[in-house]
Each structure stands twice: as structure tokens, then as C-alpha cells.
C-alpha positions as a Markdown table, in Angstrom:
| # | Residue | x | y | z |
|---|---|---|---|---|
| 1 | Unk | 0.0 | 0.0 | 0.0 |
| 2 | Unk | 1.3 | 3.6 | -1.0 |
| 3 | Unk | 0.9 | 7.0 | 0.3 |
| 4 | Unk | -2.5 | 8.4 | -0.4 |
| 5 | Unk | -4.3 | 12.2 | 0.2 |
| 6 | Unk | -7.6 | 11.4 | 2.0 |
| 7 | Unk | -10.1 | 13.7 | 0.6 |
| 8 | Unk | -9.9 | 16.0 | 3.4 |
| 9 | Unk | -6.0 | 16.8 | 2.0 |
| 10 | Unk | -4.3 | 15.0 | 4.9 |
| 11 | Unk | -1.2 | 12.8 | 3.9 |
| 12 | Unk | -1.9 | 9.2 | 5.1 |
| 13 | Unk | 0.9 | 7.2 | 5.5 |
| 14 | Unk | 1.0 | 3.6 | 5.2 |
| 15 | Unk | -0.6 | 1.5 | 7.5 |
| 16 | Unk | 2.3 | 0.3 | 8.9 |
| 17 | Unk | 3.4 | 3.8 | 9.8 |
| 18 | Unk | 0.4 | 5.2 | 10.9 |
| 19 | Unk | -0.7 | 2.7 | 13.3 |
| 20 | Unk | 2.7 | 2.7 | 14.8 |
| 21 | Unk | 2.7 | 4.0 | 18.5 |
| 22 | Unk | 3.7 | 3.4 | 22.1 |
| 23 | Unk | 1.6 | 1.6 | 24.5 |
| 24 | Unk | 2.1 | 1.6 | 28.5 |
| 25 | Unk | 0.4 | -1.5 | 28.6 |
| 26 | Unk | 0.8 | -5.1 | 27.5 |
| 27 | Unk | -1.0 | -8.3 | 27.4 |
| 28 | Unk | 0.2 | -11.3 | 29.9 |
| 29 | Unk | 1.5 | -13.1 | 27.0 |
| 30 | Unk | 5.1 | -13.5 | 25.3 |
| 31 | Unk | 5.7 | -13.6 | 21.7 |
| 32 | Unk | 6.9 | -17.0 | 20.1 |
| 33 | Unk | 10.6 | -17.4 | 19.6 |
| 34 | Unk | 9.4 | -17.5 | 15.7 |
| 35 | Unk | 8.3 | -14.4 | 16.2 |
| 36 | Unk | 10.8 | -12.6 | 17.9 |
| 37 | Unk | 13.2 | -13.9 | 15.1 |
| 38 | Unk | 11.2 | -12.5 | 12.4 |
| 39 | Unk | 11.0 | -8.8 | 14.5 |
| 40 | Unk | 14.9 | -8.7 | 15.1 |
| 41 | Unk | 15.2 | -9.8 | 11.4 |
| 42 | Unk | 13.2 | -6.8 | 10.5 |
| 43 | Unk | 15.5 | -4.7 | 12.7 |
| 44 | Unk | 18.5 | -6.6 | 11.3 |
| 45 | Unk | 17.5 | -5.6 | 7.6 |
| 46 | Unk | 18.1 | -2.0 | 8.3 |
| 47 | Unk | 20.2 | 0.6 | 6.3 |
| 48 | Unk | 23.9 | 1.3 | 7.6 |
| 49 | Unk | 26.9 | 3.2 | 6.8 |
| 50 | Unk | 29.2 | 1.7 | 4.6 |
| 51 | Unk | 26.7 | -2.2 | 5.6 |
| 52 | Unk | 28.3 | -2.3 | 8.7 |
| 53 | Unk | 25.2 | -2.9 | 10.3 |
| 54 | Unk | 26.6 | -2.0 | 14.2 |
| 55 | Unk | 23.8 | -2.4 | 15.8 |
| 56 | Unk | 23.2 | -4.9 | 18.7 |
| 57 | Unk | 20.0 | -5.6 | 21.1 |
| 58 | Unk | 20.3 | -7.3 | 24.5 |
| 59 | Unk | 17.4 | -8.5 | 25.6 |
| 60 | Unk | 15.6 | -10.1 | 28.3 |
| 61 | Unk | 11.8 | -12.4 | 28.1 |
| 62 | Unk | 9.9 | -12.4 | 31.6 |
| 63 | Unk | 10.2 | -16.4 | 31.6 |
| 64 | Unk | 13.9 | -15.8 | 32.1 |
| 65 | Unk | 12.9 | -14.6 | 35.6 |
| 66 | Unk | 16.5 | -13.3 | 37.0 |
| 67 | Unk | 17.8 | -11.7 | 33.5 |
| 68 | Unk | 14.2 | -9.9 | 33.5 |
| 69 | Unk | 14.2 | -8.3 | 36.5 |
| 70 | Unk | 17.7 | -7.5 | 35.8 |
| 71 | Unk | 16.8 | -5.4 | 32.6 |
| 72 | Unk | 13.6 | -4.2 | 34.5 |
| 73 | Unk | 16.2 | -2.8 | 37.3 |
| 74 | Unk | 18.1 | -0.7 | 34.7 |
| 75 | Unk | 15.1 | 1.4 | 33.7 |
| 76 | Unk | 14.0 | 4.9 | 36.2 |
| 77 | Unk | 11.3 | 4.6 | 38.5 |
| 78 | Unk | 8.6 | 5.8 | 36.4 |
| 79 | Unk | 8.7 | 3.2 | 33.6 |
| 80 | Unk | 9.8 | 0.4 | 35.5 |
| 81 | Unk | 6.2 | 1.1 | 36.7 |
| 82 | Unk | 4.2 | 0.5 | 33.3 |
| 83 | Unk | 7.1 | -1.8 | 32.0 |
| 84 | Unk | 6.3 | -4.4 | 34.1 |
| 85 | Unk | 3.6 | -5.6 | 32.0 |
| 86 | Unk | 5.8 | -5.9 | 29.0 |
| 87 | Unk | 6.9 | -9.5 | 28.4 |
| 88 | Unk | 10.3 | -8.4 | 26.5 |
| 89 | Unk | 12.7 | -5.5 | 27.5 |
| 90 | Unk | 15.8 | -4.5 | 25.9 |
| 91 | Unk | 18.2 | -1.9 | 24.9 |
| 92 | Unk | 20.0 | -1.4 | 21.9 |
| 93 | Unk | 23.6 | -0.1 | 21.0 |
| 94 | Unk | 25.8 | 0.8 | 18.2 |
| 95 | Unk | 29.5 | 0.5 | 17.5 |
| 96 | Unk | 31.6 | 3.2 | 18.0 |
| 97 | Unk | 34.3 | 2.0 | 15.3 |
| 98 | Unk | 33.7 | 0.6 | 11.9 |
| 99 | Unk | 35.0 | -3.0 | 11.5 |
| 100 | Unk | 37.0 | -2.9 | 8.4 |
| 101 | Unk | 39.4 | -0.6 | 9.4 |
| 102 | Unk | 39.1 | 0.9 | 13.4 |
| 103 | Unk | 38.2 | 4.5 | 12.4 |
| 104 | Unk | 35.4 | 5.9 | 14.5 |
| 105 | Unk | 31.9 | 5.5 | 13.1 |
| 106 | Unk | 30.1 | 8.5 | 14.1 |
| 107 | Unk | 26.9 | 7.0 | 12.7 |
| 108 | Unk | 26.9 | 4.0 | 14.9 |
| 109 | Unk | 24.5 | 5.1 | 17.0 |
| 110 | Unk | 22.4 | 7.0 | 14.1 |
| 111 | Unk | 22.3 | 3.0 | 12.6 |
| 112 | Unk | 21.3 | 1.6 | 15.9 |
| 113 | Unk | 18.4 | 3.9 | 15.9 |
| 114 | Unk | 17.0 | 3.3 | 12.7 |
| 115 | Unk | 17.5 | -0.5 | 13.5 |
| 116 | Unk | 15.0 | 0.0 | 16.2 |
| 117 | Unk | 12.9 | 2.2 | 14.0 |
| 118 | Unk | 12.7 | -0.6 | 11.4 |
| 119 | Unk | 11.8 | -3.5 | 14.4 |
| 120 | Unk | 9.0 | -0.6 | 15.2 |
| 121 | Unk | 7.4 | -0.9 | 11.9 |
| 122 | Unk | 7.9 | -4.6 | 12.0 |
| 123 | Unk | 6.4 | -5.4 | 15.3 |
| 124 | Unk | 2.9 | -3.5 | 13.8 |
| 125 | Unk | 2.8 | -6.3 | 11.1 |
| 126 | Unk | 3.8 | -8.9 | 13.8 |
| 127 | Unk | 0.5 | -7.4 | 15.8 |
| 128 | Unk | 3.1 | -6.6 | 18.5 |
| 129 | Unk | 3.8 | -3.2 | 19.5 |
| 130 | Unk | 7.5 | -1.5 | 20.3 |
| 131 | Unk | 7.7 | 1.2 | 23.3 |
| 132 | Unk | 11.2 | 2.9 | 23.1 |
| 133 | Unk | 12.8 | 4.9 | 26.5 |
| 134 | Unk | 15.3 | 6.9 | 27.0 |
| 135 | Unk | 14.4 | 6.7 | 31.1 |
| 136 | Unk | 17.2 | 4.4 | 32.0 |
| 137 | Unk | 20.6 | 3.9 | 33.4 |
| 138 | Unk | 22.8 | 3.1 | 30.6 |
| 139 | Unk | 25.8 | 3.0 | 33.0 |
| 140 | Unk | 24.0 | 0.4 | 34.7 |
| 141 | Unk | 23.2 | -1.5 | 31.8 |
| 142 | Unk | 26.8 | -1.8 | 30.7 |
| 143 | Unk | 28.0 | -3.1 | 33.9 |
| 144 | Unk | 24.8 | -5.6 | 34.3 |
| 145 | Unk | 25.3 | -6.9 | 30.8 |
| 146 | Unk | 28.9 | -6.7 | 30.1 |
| 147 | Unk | 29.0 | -3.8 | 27.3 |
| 148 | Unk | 32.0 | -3.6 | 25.3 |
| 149 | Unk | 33.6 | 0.3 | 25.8 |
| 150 | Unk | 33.6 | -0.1 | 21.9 |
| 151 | Unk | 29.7 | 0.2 | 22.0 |
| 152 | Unk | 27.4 | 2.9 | 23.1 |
| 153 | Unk | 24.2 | 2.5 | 24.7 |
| 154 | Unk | 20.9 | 3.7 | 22.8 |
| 155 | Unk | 17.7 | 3.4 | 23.9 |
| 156 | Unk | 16.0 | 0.7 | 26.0 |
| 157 | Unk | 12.7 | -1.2 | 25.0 |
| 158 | Unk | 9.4 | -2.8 | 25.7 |
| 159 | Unk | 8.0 | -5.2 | 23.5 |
| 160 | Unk | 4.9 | -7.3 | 23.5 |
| 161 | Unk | 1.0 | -7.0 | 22.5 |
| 162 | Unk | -0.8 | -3.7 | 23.5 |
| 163 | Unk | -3.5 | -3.9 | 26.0 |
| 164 | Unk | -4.3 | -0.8 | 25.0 |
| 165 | Unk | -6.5 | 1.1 | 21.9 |
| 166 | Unk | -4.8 | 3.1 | 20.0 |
| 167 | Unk | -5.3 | 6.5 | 20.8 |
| 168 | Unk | -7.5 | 8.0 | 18.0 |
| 169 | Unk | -4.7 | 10.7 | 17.1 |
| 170 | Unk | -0.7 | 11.2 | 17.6 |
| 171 | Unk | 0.3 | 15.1 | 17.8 |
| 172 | Unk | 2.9 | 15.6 | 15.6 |
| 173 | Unk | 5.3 | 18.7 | 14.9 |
| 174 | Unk | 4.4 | 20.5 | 11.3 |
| 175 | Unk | 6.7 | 19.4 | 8.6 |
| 176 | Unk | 6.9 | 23.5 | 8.4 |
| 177 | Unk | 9.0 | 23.6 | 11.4 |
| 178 | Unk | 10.7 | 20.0 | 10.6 |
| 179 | Unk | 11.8 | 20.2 | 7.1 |
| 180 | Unk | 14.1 | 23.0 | 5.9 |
| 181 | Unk | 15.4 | 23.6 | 2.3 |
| 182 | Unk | 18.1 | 25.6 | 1.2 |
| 183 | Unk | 18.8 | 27.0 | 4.9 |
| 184 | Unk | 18.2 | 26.5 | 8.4 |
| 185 | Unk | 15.0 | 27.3 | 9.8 |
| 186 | Unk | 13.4 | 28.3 | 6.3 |
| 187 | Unk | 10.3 | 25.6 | 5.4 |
| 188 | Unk | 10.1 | 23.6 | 2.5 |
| 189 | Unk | 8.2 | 24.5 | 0.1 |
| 190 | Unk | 6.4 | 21.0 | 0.1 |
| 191 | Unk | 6.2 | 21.3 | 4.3 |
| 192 | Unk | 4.0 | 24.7 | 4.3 |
């Protein structure tokens, strides 16, 4: 499915896209192996700097009691609270240094993110749903889980299925004040 105009003159963006969101809530159920796989394949097909695909995911399933409450641990207060429901946490990170030849990768981290992007999407066609923090110790998750200096931390994760609607609307910024062409801070013509 494509990008359409409705007839109202609102872009809608694919499906995929558009029901992507973050839930606070999850259902007492934890995906399949199968169907973990296919969501960190998704996340394992995305783009990177020269292919060096540095990004890496540790992860934790509630049935693997002690690692779980490990990874729970790692995350603030406040969404340690609504993460408890979530049958997967995680956190990804990217590699500070390319692997052909040792110089620093400065988009490491960039490719790490749209890694998780990409298992976003993925997790909507899986029926699961992906909720991204940046609420967490990431000192304390390279100590707890042995992270290699050579890596930085990213972002941690809950996945599972939503026990939640999806709220009927997401506020987003106006491409006017996202999207600049030919200088800084002046909208695209296509964004106004």
C-alpha cells in the first residue's frame, strides 16, 4: 500500500506507519521465539553506513525470571512502573568504530536507531507493538550486561501486544517547522 491524500488533504501514510505508537500497557503473553526472530530480522535488515550494520540488542523475556528483573532494574522509576507488564525489555547499541578498518563511526548510533525504527514498523505487522525509552541507566546497563567500551548504549525497549487502543490521534510537529530547504530554519516549500 502507498501513500494516499484522503479527501480531506491529509497525507496518510502507510498503514504500517500510521498505526505505529507506544503503549504503556501489554497483554500477559510473550511472543513466540518465531516471532521474535522475524521482529529482530526486521531490525537486522536495516540501512547502515558503509553495511556495517553496528547495531546490537540485549534482551531479556519475563520467563527468564532473573535476566528480566535485571533489565527491569536498569530502567528509572517511572517506567519500571508501566514496563512491568511488557513481556520483552531491551536496549539497543551501536559500534563506536567501523569494523573494516578501526576508524570511529560516528553513525553508529544514528544506525542503531533506525535499527529499532525498522523493528517498530515490523512489530505493527507482527500485531506486537514496540515502546522505546530513553528513562534508564545506561551505565547500569553496561555493567549488568557486560557492554563492550567499543559500543554505546541507545535506547532501551518494551515489547509485547498492546493492551491498550490506539489513541485515535498522535500530535505531531508541522513538517513546516521540521523540514528545511536551502537554509536552516526556512520551510520547505512541500512542508507549508
Amino acid at each position: 500500500m502507498s501513500t494516499s491524500t484522503s479527501a480531506a488533504g491529509k497525507i496518510r501514510l502507510h498503514h504500517l506507519i500510521d498505526e505505529r505508537w507506544s503503549p504503556r500497557s501489554f497483554e500477559d503473553r510473550e511472543p513466540a521465539e518465531s516471532v521474535l526472530r522475524e521482529l529482530f530480522e526486521g531490525a537486522n535488515s536495516s540501512a547502515s553506513c558503509f553495511n556495517e550494520q553496528p547495531w546490537r540488542f540485549v534482551v531479556a523475556r519475563k520467563s527468564m525470571d532473573a535476566e528480566w528483573e535485571r533489565m527491569l532494574g536498569i530502567l528509572v522509576e517511572k517506567n519500571a512502573a508501566w514496563a512491568r507488564s511488557a513481556p520483552v525489555l531491551g536496549f539497543s547499541a551501536g559500534k563506536k568504530t567501523f569494523t573494516h578498518n578501526g576508524a570511529a563511526n560516528r553513525f553508529g548510533l544514528h544506525d542503531a536507531g533506525m535499527a529499532l525504527s525498522t523493528m517498530m514498523i515490523e512489530a505493527v505487522a507482527l500485531g506486537l507493538r514496540v515502546h522505546g525509552m530513553g528513562g534508564f541507566d545506561a551505565r547500569k546497563a553496561r555493567e549488568l550486561f557486560h557492554v563492550p567500551e567499543d559500543f554505546e548504549i541507545g535506547a532501551a525497549f518494551a515489547i509485547g501486544y498492546s493492551a491498550e487502543e490506539q489513541p485515535p490521534q498522535r500530535k505531531r510537529n508541522a513538517l513546516e517547522h521540521v523540514v528545511f530547504e536551502g537554509d536552516w530554519g526556512r520551510p520547505a516549500g512541500f512542508a507549508r
